[in-house]
C-alpha positions in Angstrom: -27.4 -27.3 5.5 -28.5 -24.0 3.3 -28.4 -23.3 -0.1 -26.0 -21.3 0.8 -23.9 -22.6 2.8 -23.2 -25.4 0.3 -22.7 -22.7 -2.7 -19.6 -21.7 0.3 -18.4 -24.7 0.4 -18.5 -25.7 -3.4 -16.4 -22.0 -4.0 -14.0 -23.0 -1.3 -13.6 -26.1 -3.5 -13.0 -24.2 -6.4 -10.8 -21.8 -5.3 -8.4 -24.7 -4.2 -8.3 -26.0 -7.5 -7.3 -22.2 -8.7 -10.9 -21.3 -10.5 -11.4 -17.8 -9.8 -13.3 -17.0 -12.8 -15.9 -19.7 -11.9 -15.7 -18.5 -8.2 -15.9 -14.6 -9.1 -19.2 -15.2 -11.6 -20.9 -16.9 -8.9 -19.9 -14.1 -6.3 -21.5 -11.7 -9.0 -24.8 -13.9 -8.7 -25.6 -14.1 -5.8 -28.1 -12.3 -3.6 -26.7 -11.9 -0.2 -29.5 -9.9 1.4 -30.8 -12.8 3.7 -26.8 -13.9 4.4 -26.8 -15.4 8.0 -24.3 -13.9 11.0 -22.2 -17.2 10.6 -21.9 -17.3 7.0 -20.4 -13.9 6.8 -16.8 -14.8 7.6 -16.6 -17.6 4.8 -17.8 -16.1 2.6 -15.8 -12.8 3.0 -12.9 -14.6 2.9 -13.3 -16.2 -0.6 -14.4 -12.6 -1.8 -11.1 -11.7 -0.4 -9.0 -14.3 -1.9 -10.8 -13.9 -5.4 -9.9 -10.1 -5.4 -13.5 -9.1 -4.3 -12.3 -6.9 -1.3 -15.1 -4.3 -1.5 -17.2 -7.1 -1.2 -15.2 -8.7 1.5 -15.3 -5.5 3.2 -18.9 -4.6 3.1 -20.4 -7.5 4.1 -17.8 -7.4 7.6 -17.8 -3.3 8.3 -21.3 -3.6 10.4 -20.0 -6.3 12.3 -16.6 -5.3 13.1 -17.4 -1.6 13.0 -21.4 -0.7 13.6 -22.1 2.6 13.0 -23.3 4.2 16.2 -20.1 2.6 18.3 -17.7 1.9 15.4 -15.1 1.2 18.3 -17.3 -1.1 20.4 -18.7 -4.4 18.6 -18.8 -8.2 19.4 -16.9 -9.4 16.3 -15.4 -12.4 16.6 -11.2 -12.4 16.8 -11.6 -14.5 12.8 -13.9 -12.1 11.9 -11.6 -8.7 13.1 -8.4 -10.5 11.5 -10.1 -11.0 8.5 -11.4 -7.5 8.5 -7.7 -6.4 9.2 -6.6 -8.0 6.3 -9.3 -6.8 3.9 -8.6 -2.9 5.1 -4.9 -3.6 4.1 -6.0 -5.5 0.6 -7.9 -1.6 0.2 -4.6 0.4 1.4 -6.2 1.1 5.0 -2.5 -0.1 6.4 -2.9 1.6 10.1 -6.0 0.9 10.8 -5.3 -2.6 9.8 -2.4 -3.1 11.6 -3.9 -1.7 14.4 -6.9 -4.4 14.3 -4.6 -7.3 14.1 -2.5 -6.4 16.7 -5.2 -5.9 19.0 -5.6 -8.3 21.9 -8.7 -10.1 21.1 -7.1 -10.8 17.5 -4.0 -12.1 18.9 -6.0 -15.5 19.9 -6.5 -16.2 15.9 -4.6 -18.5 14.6 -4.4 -16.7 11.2 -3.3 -13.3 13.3 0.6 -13.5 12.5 0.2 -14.9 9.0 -1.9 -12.0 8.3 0.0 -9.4 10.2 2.9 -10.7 7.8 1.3 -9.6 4.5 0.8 -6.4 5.8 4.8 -6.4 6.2 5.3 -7.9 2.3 3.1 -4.8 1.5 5.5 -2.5 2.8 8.4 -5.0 1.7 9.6 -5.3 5.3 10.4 -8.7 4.8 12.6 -9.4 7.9 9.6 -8.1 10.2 7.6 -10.8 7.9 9.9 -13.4 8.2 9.5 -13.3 12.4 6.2 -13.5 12.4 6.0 -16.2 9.8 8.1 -18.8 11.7 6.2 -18.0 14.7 3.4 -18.6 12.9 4.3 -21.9 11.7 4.7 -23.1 15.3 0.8 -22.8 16.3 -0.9 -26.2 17.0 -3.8 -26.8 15.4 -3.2 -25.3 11.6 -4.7 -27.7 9.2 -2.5 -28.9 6.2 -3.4 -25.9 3.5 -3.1 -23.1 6.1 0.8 -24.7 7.3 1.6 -24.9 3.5 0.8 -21.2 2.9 2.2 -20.3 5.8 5.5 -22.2 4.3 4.9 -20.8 1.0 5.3 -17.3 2.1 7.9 -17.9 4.4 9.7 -19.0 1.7 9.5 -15.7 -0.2 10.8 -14.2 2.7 13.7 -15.9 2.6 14.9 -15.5 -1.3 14.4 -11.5 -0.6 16.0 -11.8 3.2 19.3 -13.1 1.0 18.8 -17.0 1.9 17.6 -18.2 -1.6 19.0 -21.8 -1.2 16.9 -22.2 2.3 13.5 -20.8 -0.2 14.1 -23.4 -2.4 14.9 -26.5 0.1 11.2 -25.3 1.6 9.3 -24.4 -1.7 10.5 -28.2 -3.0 8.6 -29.8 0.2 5.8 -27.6 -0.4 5.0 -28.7 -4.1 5.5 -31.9 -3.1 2.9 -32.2 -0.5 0.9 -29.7 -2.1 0.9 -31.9 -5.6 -0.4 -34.6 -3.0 -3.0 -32.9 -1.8 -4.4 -31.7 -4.8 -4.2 -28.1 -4.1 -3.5 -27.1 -7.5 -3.3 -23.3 -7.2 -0.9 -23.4 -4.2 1.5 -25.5 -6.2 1.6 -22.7 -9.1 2.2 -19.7 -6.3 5.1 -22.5 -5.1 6.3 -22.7 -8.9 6.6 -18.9 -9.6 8.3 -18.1 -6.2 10.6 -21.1 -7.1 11.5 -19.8 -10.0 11.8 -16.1 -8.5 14.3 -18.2 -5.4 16.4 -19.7 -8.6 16.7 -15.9 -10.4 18.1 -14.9 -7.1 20.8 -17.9 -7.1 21.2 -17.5 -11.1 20.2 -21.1 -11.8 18.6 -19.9 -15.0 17.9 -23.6 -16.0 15.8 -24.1 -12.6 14.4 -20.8 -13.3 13.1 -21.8 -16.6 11.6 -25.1 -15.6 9.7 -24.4 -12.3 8.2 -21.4 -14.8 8.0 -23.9 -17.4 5.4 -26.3 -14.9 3.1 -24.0 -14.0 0.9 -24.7 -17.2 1.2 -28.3 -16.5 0.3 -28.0 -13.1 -3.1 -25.8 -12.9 -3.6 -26.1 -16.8 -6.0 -23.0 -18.1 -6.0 -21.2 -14.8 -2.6 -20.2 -15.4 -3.1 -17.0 -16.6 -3.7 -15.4 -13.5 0.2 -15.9 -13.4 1.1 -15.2 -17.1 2.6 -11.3 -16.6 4.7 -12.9 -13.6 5.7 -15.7 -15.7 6.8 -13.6 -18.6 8.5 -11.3 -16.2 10.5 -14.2 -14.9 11.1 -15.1 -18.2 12.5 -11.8 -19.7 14.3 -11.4 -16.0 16.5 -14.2 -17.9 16.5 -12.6 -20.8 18.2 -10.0 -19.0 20.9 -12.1 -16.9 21.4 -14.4 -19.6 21.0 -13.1 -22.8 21.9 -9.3 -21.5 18.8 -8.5 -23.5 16.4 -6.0 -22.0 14.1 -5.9 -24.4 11.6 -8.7 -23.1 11.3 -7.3 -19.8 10.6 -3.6 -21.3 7.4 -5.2 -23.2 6.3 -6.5 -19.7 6.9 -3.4 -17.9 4.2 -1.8 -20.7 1.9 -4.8 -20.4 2.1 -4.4 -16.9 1.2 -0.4 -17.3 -1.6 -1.4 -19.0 -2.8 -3.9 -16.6 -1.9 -1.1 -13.5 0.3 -3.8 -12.1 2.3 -1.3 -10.1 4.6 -3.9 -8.2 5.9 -5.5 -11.6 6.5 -2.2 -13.2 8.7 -1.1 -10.4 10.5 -4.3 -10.6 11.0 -3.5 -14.6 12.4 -0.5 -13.8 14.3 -1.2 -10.8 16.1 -4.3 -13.2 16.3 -2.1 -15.9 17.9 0.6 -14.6 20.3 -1.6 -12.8 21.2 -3.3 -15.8 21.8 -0.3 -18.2 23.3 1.6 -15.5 20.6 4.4 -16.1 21.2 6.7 -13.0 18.2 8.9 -14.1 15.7 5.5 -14.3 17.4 4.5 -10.7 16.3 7.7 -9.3 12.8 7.3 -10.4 12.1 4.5 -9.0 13.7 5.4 -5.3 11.9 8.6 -5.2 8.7 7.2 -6.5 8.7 4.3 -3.9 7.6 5.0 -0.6 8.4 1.8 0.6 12.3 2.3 2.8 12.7 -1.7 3.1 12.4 -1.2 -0.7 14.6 1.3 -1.4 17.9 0.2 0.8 17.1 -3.2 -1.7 17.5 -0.9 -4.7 20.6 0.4 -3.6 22.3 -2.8 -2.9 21.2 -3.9 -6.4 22.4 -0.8 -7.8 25.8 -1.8 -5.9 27.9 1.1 -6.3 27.2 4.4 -4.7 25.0 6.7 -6.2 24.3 10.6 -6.0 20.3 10.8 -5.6 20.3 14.5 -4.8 18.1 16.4 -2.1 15.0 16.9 -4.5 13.8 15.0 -7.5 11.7 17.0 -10.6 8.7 14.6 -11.2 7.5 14.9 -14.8 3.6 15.1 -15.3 3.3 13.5 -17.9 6.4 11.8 -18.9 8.6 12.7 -21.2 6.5 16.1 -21.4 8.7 19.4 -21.7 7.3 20.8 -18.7 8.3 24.9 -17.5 5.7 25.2 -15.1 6.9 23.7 -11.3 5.1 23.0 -8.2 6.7 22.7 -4.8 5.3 20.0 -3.1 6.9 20.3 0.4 5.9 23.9 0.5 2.6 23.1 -1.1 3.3 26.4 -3.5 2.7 26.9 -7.6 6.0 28.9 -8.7 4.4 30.4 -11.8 1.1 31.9 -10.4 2.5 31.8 -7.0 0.1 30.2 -4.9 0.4 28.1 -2.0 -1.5 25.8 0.2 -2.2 25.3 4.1 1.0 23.7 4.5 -0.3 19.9 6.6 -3.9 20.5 5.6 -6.2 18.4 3.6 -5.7 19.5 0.4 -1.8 19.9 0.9 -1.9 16.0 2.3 -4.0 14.8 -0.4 -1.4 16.0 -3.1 1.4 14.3 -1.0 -0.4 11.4 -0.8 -0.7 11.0 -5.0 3.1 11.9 -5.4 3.9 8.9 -2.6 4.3 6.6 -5.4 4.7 7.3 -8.8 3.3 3.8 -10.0 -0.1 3.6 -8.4 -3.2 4.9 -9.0 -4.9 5.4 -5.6 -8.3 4.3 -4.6 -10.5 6.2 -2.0 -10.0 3.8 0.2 -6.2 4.0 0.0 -6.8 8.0 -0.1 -8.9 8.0 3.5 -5.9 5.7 5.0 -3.3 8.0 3.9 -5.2 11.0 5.2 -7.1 9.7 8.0 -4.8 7.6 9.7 -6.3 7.6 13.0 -9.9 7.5 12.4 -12.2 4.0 11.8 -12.9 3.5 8.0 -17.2 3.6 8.0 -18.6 2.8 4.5 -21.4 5.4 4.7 -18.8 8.3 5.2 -15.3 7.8 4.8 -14.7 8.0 1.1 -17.3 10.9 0.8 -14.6 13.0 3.2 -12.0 12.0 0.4 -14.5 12.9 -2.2 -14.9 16.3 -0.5 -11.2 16.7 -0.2 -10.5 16.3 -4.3 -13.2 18.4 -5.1 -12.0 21.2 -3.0 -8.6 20.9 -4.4 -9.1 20.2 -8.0 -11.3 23.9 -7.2 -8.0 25.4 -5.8 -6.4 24.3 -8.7 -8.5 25.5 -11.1 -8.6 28.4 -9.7 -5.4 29.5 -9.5 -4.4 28.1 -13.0 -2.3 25.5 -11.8 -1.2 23.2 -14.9 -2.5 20.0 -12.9 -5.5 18.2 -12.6 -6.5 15.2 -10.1 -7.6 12.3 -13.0 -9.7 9.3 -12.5 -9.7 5.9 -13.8 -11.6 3.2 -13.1 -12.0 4.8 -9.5 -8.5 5.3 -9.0 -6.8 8.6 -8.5 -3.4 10.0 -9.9 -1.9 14.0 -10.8 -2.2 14.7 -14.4 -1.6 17.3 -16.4 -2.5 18.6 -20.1 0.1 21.0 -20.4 3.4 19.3 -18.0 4.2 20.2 -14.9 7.1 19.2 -12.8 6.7 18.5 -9.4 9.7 19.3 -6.8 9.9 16.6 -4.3 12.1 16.7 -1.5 14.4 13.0 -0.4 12.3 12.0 2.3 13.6 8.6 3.8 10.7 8.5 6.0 8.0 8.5 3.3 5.3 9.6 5.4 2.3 12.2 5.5 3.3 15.4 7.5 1.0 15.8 10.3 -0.4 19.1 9.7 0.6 19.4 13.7 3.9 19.8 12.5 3.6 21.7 9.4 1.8 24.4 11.7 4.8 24.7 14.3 7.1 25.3 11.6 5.7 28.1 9.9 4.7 29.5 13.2 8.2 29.5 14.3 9.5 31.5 11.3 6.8 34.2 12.8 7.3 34.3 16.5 10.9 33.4 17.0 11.1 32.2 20.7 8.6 35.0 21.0 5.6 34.5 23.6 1.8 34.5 21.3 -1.1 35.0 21.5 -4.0 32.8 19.3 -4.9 36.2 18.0 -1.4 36.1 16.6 -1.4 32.9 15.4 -4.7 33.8 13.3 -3.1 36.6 12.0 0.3 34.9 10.8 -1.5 32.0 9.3 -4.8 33.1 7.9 -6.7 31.1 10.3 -9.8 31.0 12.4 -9.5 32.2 15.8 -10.9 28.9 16.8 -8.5 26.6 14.5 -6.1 28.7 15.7 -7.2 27.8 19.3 -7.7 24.5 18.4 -3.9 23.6 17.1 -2.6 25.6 19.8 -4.5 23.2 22.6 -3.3 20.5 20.9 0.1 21.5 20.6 0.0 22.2 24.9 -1.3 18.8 25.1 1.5 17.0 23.5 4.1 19.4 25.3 5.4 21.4 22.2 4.3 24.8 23.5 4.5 26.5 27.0 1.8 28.8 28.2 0.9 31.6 30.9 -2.5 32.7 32.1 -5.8 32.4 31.9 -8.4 32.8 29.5 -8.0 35.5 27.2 -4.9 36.6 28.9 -3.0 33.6 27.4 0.0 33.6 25.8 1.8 30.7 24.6 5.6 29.9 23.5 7.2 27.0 21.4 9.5 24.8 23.5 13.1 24.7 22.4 12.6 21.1 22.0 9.7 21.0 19.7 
């Protein structure tokens, strides 16, 4: 056995007993230069766990992607899952959903328990929930794997509206977990207790499965302490009708750039004050839909969200300046973007979520959908892309900036701006295949075209211009006659 393949299994060890500082510092010290084919995948998956995912992900791209055939390799179905799972820890959803849906993944056995955190990312726990109980019917998953399978299945329940059936499960889990020894499974099991109790307003349960975790995994508890003293002040709330605890986590959690537990502040806050204004932030700055029907059935009585929402760079600011985002167009100095294009994406893309900052990676998935993620060049094309817009910004005296922190991306603004944003239940990136049709309709009206024309109506390239229009005829949305430069071309009544 190698050195290092006993450091693996020594982390392993520690990482059950919920030591991730231990198991992050010797990550950090290592020298994984000489790292062996079949010591990847181990090792990548404690890197993973720890919250290492850049490492997780470089040291499996030129396996699962190698970078003259990034679409042919001989990864193994483990090694592509895990992949999958790392891309989705890094905000690369579709590509990652893609991987573990693919056939050779589908013979994993961790496929569908993976597949399902991709679903709790997007909150679509009934989707989760499926995949979860036909996970836990596999043969051959060893004790741990069955028990977080379990775990999680039991979070989808409390959210699916079957609290009691969490709680039943999450009881059987801490019990043979407690047995086992796997001491950082038994505090996950505590706080989603506790969460399954909130749900049933058993305040007293609440209190004491929170109450355990300390007991239970001693000074590795505070990995859990912000979602411990959200559950807490969550009581507070419910209980006490005090709001105050929960709005000292919802900063702590700000500061932390816990996005997920300051959209559950709000969300409770809002809820519980009956703030209408605070309720509207949070459904227009989520793009998740699974999350945002929840927020109306906790709001419970109907609510007028309006067709646009004014975003508030920063907030509370007394902003005058505005800036249309589904036209891509600055109302004060008039400007406006290729409506679908890079730039115009990229600016949806950071107004997605208001509570996020977004990291390249996250960027390239949001922008590149459909294209591989390759570590040598696919956050240098997001790089490009913020460079050339925080130029056209500048440049036209636009009263927002694209600001970084700690690698992560989000608008900001010196002066205040407000950003326009238009109720879009589907939440996703317009494909700049649509964006052009729709401003070349308003030209042409059921008028036959020429790519000339389309040039000259949209300030493009002959050859982009040729370039949409072919890929437009391929997917049936235009009609066209002759040949060559005789061609003319006519948006179908359909498209």
């Amino acid at each position: 056995m190698s050195d290092l393949t006993k450091v693996i299994d020594n982390l392993k060890q520690l990482l059950t007993n919920g030591d991730i500082a231990t198991v992050q510092t010797t990550l950090d010290g290592l020298d994984l230069k000489k790292i062996k084919r079949n010591q990847v995948l181990p090792l990548a998956n404690i890197a993973r766990r720890v919250g290492y995912t850049r490492l997780a992900v470089s040291l499996l791209n030129a396996i699962v992607r190698p970078k003259i055939f990034p679409n042919k390799s001989d990864a193994t179905k483990d090694e592509i899952v895990e992949y999958g799972l790392c891309l989705f820890r890094l905000g690369i959803l579709h590509e990652a959903r893609n991987l573990l849906s693919s056939p050779i993944a589908q013979d994993s056995l961790d496929q569908k328990l993976y597949l399902a955190f991709t679903y709790f990312g997007s909150w679509d726990y009934e989707t989760a929930q499926t995949l979860l109980e036909s996970y836990l019917k596999s043969e051959g998953l060893s004790i741990y794997d069955r028990l977080i399978g379990k775990t999680n299945l039991a979070q989808a329940y409390y959210v699916n509206d079957s609290p009691q059936k969490a709680v039943s499960l999450l009881n059987e889990v801490i019990d043979q977990a407690r047995s086992n020894n796997f001491k950082l499974l038994v505090g996950n099991a505590l706080q989603i207790l506790s969460e399954a109790h909130l749900v049933l307003k058993d305040f007293d349960r609440a209190k004491d499965a929170l109450s355990k975790i300390e007991a239970e995994i001693g000074q590795f508890h505070h990995r859990y302490s912000i979602y411990i003293d959200r559950n807490f002040a969550t009581i507070a709330l419910y209980k006490n009708h005090d709001s105050g605890p929960l709005m000292k986590v919802r900063e702590k959690a700000k500061t932390k750039q816990l996005s997920e537990v300051c959209r559950e502040c709000d969300l409770l806050i809002s809820c519980f004050l009956r703030d209408a204004d605070l309720f509207r932030r949070v459904y227009y700055g989520t793009p998740h839909s699974s999350y945002r029907v929840r927020a109306k059935k906790k709001w419970g009585s109907n609510i007028e969200l309006g067709e646009h929402y004014m975003w508030q760079i920063p907030e509370n600011s007394k902003a005058a300046d505005i800036f249309d985002l589904e036209n891509g167009s600055d109302q004060k100095s008039g400007a406006s973007l290729k409506r679908g294009f890079n730039s115009h994406r990229l600016l949806q893309a950071l107004t997605s979520d208001f509570y996020k900052s977004f990291k390249s990676e996250s960027l390239f998935g949001l922008l590149y959908p459909n294209e591989c993620y390759l570590l040598e060049t696919s956050t240098q094309k997001v790089w490009d892309t913020i460079s050339r817009t925080r130029i056209w910004l500048k440049e036209n005296q636009i009263a927002m900036d694209i600001g970084v922190n700690f690698g992560s991306y989000n608008l900001t603004s010196e002066t205040g701006i407000k950003i326009k944003l238009k109720l879009n239940e589907d939440q996703g990136l317009r494909d700049p295949q649509d964006s052009f049709l729709i401003d070349l309709e308003k030209k042409v009206v059921n008028k036959y075209f020429t790519s000339q024309d389309v040039a000259s109506y949209l300030n493009f390239s002959v050859s982009s211009a040729n370039r949409h229009l072919r890929r437009a005829f391929e997917k049936n949305l235009v009609e066209k006659i002759g040949v060559g430069r005789n061609t003319k071309y006519r948006i179908k009544k359909t498209a």
